[in-house]
Steps between C-alpha positions, in 0.01 A plus 500: 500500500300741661708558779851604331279741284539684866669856466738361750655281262559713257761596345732218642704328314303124375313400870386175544221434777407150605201419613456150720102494401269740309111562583493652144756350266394538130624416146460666179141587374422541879446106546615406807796367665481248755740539791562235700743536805825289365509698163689750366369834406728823440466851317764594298529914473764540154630821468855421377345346163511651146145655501422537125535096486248432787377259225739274599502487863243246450731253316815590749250403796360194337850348429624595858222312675518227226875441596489548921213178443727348276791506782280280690377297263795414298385177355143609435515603121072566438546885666391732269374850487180555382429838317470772644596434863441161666733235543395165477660132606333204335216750428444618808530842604743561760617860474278814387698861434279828458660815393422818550639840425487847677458795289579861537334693247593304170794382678564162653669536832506185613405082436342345737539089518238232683645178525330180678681166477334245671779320703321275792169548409274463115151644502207298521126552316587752244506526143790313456728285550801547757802392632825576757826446544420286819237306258759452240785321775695861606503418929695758611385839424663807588281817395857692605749299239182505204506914540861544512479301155246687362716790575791354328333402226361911437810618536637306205223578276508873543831488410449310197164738447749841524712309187184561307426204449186397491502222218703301717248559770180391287703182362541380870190530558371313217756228607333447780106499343333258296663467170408699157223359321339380830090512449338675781159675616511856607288774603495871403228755595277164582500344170696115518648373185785245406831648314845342438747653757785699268693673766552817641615829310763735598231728593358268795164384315436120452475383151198285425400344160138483484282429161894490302551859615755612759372740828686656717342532881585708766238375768455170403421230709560117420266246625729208435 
């Protein structure tokens, strides 16, 4: 992330860099990101995207690395995407995306993606729980066929994204998170409370009941 921030990379069309291993790999919030040689880490420099709905570069992202797992795991049905940005088999984490976005003035230029996807290799004594495609039965792992997917798959949705429409976008994504009326923990500004999950708005907040009144969030965070 820090390197395709690099004036030389700018103003190309959507770069990609790959890194084998990173010495400072991070996530969002700063926590970070634990890069073990095997894995797969790649910045993602959008400049093709509609800009006034960077909101939803989030969702487009989540759903892409949702579905390039899901190629590989096509009988494993407990993948889900856990708000705002993780996605998690049999609740454990096994892909993180961080976006950021470059400004000029009031003006964003550009979107910058962070994905990690463990594929060989899940981290060991942190916070949580993890997993990896080689730990859930994928042997043969190609980091070359995965990012020509994940290519694909971006292509599609900014094509869908430049039909305007962005309900369509949300409701995929919710397909592919816990269902409505889910209870869950969650975090904002430090303070944890329980709410009943009610979905996400067109605007790209998540919609959480709490004491029979419904919030809308922006930075979020659920527990579980």
């Amino acid at each position: 992330m820090d390197e395709i921030r690099k004036d030389i990379y700018r103003g190309k069309k959507n770069n990609i860099l790959m890194a084998y291993k990173q010495t400072k790999g991070r996530g969002r919030r700063n926590n970070r990101w634990t890069s073990s040689l095997g894995n797969l880490f790649i910045s993602i420099k959008l400049n093709t995207y509609n800009k006034s709905k960077g909101y939803i570069l989030n969702y487009i992202t989540a759903i892409v690395i949702y579905d390039t797992i899901s190629y590989y795991l096509k009988e494993n049905d407990n993948i889900i995407i856990k708000w705002p940005n993780d996605i998690l088999i049999n609740n454990r984490k096994i892909a993180g995306i961080l976006i950021e976005s470059v400004s000029k003035g009031k003006k964003i230029i550009d979107f910058n993606l962070g994905i990690g996807i463990n594929l060989k290799f899940a981290p060991e004594n942190i916070k949580y729980k993890t997993t990896s495609l080689m730990n859930e039965g994928v042997n043969k792992i190609s980091r070359k066929n995965i990012l020509t997917k994940i290519i694909s798959l971006f292509n599609y949705w900014e094509r869908v994204l430049k039909d305007n429409n962005s309900k369509f976008i949300i409701d995929c994504w919710m397909k592919r998170s816990i269902p409505l009326n889910s209870e869950i923990r969650v975090r904002e500004n430090n303070k944890i409370f329980k709410g009943i999950y009610k979905g996400i708005d067109l605007d790209g907040s998540i919609k959480v009941m709490n004491n029979n009144k419904i919030g809308k969030f922006h930075s979020l965070e659920i527990i579980e």
